[in-house]
N, C-alpha and C positions, 0 to 999 in steps of 0.2 A: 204345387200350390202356387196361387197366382196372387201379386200385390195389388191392390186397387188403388191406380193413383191416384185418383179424384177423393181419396179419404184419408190419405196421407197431405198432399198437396195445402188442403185448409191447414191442417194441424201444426203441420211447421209453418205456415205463412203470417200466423197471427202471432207465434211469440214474437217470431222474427220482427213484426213491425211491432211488436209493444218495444223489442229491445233497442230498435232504431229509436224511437221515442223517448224513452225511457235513457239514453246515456244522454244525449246535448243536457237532457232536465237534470238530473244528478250533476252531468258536469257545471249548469247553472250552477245551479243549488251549493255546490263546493265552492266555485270560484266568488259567486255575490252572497253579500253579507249584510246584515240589518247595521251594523255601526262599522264607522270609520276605525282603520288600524290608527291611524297619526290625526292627535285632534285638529280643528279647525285652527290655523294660523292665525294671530293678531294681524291687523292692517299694522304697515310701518309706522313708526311715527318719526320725528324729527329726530328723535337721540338715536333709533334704528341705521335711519340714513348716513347721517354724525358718524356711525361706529363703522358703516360700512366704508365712506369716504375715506375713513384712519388708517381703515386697515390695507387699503389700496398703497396708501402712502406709506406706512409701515414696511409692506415689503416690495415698495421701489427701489431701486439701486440711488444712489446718492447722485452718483452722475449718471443720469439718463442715454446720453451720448457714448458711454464707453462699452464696450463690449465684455460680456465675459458669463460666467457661470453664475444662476441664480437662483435662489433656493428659497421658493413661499413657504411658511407654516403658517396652516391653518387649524384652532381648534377645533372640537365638536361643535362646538354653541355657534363659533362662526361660521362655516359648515354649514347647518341651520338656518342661521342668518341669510346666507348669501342664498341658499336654496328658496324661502319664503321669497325674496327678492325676487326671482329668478320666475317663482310660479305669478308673480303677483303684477310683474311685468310685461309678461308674453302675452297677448289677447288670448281668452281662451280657455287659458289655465289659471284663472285666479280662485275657481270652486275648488280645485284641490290644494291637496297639503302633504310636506313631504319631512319625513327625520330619518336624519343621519346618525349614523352608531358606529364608532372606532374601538376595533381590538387591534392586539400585534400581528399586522402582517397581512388584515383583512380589513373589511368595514360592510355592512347591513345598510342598508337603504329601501326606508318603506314608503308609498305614495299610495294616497288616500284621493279616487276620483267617486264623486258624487253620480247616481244613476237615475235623476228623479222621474217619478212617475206621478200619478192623480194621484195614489193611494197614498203612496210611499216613497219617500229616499232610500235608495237601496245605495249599497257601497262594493266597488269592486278594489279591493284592497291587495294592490303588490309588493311584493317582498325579494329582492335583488340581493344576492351576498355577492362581491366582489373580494379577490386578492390581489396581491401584488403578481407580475411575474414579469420576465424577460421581455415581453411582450407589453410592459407596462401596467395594462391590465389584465385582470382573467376573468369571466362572468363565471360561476359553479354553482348556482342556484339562484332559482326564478319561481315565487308559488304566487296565485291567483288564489286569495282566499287559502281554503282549504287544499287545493286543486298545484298539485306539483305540473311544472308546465318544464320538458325537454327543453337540457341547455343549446342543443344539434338547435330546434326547433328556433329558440329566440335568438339565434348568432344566425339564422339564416334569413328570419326577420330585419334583424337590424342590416344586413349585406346587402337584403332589396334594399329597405330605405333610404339607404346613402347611396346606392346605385341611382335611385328615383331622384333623388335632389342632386345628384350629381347633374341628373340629363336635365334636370328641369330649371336650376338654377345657374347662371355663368358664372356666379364668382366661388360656386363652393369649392373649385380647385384652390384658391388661395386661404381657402377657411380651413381646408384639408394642412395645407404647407404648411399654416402655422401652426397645427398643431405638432406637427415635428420639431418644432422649438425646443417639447418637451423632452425632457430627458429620461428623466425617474419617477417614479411613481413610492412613493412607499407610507405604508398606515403604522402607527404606534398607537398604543392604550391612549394616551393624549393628545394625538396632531395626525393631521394628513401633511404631508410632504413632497411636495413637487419643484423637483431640480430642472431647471432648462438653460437651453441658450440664449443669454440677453443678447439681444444687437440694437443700435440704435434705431432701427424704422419698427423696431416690434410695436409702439406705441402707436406710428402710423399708421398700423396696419391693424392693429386694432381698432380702432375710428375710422379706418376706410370700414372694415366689418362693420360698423355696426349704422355706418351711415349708407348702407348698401345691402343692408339685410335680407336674404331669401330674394334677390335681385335675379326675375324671371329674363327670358330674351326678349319680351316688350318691353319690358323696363328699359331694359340695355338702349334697346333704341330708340325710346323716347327722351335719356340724356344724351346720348349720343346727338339726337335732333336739339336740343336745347346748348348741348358745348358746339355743335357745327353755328348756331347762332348768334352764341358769346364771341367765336372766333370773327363775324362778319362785323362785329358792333365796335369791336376793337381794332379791326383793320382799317374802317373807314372813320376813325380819328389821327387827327396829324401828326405825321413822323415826328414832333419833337414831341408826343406825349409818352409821359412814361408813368403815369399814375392817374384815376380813374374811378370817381365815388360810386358804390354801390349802386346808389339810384339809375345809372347809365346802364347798366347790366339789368339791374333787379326788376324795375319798372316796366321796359319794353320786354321781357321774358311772361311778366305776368299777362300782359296785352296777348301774346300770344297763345298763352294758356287758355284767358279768357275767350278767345276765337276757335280755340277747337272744343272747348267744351261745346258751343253754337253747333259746331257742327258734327255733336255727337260723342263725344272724348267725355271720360269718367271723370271730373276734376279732381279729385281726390288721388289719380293717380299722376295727372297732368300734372299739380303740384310738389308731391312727394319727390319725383326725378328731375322736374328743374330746380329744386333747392339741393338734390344728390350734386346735379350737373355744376350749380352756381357756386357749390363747397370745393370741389374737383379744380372747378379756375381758379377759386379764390385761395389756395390753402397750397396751388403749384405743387396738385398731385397730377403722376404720369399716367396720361390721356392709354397710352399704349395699350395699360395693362387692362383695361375694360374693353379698348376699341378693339386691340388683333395689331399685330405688328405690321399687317399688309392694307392695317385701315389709311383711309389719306388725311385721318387727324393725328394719324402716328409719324405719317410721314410729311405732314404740313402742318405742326402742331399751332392751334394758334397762339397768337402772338401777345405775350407775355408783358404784362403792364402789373401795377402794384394797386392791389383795391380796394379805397378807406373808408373809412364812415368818421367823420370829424377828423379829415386828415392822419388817422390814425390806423396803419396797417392789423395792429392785434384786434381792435374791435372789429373791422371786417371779418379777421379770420371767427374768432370766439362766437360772433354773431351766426355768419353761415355753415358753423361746425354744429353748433349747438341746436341751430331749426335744423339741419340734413338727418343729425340722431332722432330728434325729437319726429318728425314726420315717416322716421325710417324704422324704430325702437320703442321709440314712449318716449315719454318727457322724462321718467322713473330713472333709465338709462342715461339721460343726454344729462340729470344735475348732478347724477353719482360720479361721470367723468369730468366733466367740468370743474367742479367743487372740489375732487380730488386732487387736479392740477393746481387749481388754487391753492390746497394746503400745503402740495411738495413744493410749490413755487417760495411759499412764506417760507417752508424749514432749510430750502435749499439753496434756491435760485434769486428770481429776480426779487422777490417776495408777496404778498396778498395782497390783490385790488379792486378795488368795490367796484371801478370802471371794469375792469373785466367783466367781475359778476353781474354787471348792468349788462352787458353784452350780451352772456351766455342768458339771462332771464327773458330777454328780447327776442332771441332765436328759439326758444323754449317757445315760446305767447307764437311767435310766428308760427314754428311748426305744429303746434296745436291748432292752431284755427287754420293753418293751411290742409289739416286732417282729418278736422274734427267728422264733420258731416259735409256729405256735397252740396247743399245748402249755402253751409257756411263755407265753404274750398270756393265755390264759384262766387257768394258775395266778395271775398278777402280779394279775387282775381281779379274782379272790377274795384277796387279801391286800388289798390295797387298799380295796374297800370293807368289810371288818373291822377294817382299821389306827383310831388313835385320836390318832395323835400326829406332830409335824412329824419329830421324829427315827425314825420308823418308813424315811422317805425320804429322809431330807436330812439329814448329821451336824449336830453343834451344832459355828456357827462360832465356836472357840477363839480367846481372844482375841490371841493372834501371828499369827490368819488374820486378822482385823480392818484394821492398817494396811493405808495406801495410799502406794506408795514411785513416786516422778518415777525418769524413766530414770535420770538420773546414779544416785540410792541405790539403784534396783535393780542397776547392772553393777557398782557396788562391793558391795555383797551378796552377788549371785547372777553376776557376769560375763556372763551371756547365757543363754535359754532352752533351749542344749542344753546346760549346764554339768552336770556329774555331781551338783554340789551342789543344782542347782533341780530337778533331774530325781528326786533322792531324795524333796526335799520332793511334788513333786507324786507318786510311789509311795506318801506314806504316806497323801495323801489319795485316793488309788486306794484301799486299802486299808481304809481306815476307812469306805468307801464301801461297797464289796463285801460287809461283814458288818454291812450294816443287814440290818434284820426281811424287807424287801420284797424285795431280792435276795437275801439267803445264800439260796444253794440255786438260784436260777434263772440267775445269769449262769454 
């Protein structure tokens, strides 16, 4: 007896394609979902930010400078906290929503991404369990929806991805080293717990991160081209100078920006890396570790002068720290650090000052309009390199912004940084901010 292929052949060919058809839709169908797992996140508000700043400070080491073992606790709720920040932050990710869940030994993490359509918001809803282990971490369960997703599969996921930003980005080697800081990793019913090694440049390096952020190899050398320019601007002033206002630097960099955007340069990106490159001089971080040890700004580094704004080294620095974040990060990022050194400065150190805060507000306004839209990146670029004066940028710090007030005289003062009374104060330097030369008109 003989088979006929040609009547078998149909027969199997059509489940076969129903069933090819038929899983991606089921597997949809499991993995998206009419509602969000974790609801919609509140926008922060002022007391949000407030708690976030506290908690920074809360678990900083007393002395910054000394070295040694350190041990954050974090609750759930702040967990939470710092995760909404975190999505609400990053361009991109502010549609979704994410909560964190602590037992012994483990923790749950769910993220809520929106999938909108004409019809409908659809939701692809994931679910993360993490433990502790030797290894710090351990991923052992990952669902999509309904839809259990191989932990092989998502550990080999996450191996490309940081292989991609490895090759794509230069500084993620350093972003990688610090995470070796950490030490321990461990979850209780009530706190997450992470032990590391404090050393004193951890804070640098933190703020090199985050004013360098996802820093591709054009980036690299287009500060690169903006610190080889810094170094010719301050070579060709006279051997007895050893200090050097902003304007000298800041003014003839914009000029330049403003000339290659003419000849086709993104300004938005032209701007972002000469205020990288201008924070890099200003702040007497090493040229090396961006350039390459065999660069000739590593081996001719330029030449090191002291750079004020009202004859004042800290407002320089506060100023070009706070626009590099803010153009690099968000503005989100750049008040949460700033505002946090302010309060560990009042409880610890030198203590809290509105001139600072006038600084960091300024670099804030700058890196914002130096980001906002290329529009406004290339309007800001011709003001800039036309400007003549530190107050075209930056108010003049009034001398009741001057003092420096320890926690106690701040809360007797001000009672705390969401007080209606500090919050006026810091509106009117909002304000006298906004109607300099450089922004009125652009923010």
């Amino acid at each position: 007896m003989t088979t006929d292929r040609s009547a078998i052949t149909p027969a199997l060919t059509r489940p076969l394609l129903a069933l090819l058809i038929l899983v991606p839709v089921v597997a949809v169908l499991l993995a998206v979902q009419l509602k969000p797992s974790v609801p919609a996140g509140h926008t922060l508000n002022s007391i949000d930010i407030h708690t976030i700043e506290q908690l920074i400070v809360n678990n900083a080491p007393e002395q910054i400078s000394a070295a040694g073992e350190l041990t954050l606790h974090l609750d759930k709720d702040e967990l939470n906290l710092l995760a909404t920040f975190a999505l609400q932050t990053v361009p991109g990710l502010s549609e979704m929503a994410a909560a964190v869940d602590l037992s012994d030994g483990s923790a749950t993490v769910d993220l809520a991404i929106p999938l909108p359509t004409p019809v409908y918001t659809f939701y692809l809803n994931l679910r993360t369990q993490l433990r502790q282990s030797d290894e710090l971490l351990e991923l052992y369960g990952v669902r999509a929806g309904y839809l259990p997703i191989p932990t092989r599969l998502v550990r080999s996921a996450i191996s490309a991805a940081q292989e991609r930003m490895a090759s794509s980005y230069v500084n993620y080697q350093e972003f990688s080293d610090l995470q070796q800081s950490v030490r321990q990793i461990a979850f209780a019913e009530d706190a997450l717990l992470i032990t590391l090694d404090w050393e004193p440049r951890l804070i640098t390096r933190v703020q090199a991160q985050a004013e360098q952020l996802f820093l591709s190899e054009a980036d690299k050398n287009r500060i690169l081209g903006y610190y080889h320019q810094i170094g010719n601007i301050v070579a060709a002033l006279p051997e007895d100078a050893n200090t050097i206002s902003l304007n000298e630097l800041m003014f003839p960099l914009f000029g330049t920006a403003s000339a290659r955007v003419i000849s086709g340069a993104d300004a938005i990106s032209e701007n972002r890396t000469l205020l990288q490159a201008l924070s890099l001089y200003v702040n007497e971080a090493d040229i090396s570790q961006l350039a390459g040890n065999d660069s000739p700004l590593s081996n001719t580094p330029a030449r090191r002068l002291t750079v004020t704004i009202q004859s004042r080294t800290d407002l320089a620095q506060h100023f070009t720290t706070s626009a590099a974040i803010t153009a690099s990060a968000g503005a989100g990022l750049a008040g949460i650090l700033s505002n946090s050194k302010e309060a560990h400065d009042a409880r610890y150190r030198s203590g809290f000052s509105f001139s600072d805060i006038t600084a960091n507000i300024a670099g804030v306004a700058l890196g914002n309009a130096a980001t906002g839209n290329s529009a406004e990146a290339n309007a800001l670029q011709r003001r800039l390199a036309a400007a003549s004066l530190e107050t075209d940028y930056m108010p003049w710090v009034k001398m009741d912004y001057a003092g420096t007030m320890m926690e106690d005289d701040f809360s007797q003062q001000y009672q705390d940084r969401t007080s209606e009374i500090y919050l006026d104060r810091i509106a009117e330097i909002d304000k006298e901010i906004a109607a300099l030369p450089i922004y009125n008109g652009i923010q």
